[in-house]
C-alpha positions as CSV (number, residue, x, y, z in Angstrom):
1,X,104.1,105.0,116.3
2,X,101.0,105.7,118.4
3,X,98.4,103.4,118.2
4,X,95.8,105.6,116.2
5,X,98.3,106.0,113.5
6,X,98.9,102.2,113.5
7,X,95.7,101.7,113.2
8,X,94.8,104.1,110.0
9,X,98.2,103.5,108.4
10,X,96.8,99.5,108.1
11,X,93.0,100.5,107.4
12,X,94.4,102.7,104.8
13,X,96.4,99.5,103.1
14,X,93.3,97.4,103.1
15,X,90.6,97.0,100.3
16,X,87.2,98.6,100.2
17,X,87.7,100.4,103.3
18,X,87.1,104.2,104.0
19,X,88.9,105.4,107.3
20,X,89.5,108.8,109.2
21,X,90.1,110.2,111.9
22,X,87.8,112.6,113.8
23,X,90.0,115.8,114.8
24,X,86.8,117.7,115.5
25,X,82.9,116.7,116.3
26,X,80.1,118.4,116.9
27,X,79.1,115.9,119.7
28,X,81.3,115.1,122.6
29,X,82.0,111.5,122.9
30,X,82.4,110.9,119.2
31,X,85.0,107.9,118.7
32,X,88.3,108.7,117.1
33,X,88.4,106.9,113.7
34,X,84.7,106.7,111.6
35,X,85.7,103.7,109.1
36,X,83.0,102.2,106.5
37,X,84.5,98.2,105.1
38,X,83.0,96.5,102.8
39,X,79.7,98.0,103.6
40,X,79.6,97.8,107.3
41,X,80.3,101.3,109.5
42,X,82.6,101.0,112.5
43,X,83.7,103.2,115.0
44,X,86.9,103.1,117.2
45,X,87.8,104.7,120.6
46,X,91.5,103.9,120.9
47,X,92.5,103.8,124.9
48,X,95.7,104.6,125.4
49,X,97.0,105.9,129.0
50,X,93.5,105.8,130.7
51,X,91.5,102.4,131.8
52,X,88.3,102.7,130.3
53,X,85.9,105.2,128.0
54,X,84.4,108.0,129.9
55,X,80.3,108.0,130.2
56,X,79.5,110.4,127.5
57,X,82.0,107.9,125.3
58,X,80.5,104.9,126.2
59,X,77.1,106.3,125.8
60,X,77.7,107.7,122.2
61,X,79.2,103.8,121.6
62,X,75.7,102.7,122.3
63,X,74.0,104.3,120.3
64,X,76.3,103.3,117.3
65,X,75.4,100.2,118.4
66,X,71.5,100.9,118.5
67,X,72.0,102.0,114.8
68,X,73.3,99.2,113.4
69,X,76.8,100.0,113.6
70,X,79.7,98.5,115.3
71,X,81.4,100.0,117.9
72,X,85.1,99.3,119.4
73,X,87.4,99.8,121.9
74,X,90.9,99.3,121.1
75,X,94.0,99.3,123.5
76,X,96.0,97.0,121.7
77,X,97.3,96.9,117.7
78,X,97.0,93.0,117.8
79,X,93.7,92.8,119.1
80,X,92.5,95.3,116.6
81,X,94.0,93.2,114.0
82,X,91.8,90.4,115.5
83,X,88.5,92.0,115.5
84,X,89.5,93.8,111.8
C-alpha cells in the first residue's frame, strides 16, 4: 500500500478527524492530504521517491504555518504515527 493510502486509511479510523486528499488545487504547492483533528488543521506532503519538497512546496508549507496551522512532511508511516 503506498504511503498516502496508509496514511488516510488510519486518519479515516480515528475519532473527530476529517481527512482528504487533494487530487486537484488551484495553487501549486498545495500538500497532499488537508486533515482538520480535534480542532486543529494539518497539512501533509508525503515524500516518497524524491529527497525533499520543492520551493513552491515548502513555501505554501509556511504559510500554513504563518496561519496557525500545522504543516508536515512525511516519508515514513511510523513517524507519522509519531507526530499523529
Amino acid at each position: 500500500m503506498k504511503l498516502q493510502s496508509q496514511i488516510l486509511t488510519y486518519l479515516k479510523q480515528q475519532p473527530k478527524t476529517w481527512a482528504i486528499k487533494v487530487e486537484v488545487a488551484n495553487q501549486r504547492g498545495c500538500p497532499d492530504i488537508l486533515l482538520c483533528c480535534s480542532g486543529k488543521f494539518i497539512a501533509i506532503e508525503v515524500i516518497q521517491g524524491k529527497d525533499k519538497v520543492s520551493p513552491i512546496q515548502a513555501e505554501q508549507m509556511k504559510l500554513i504555518r504563518n496561519a496557525g496551522g500545522d504543516a508536515w512532511i512525511i516519508t515514513d508511516f511510523k513517524v507519522f504515527k509519531l507526530l499523529f
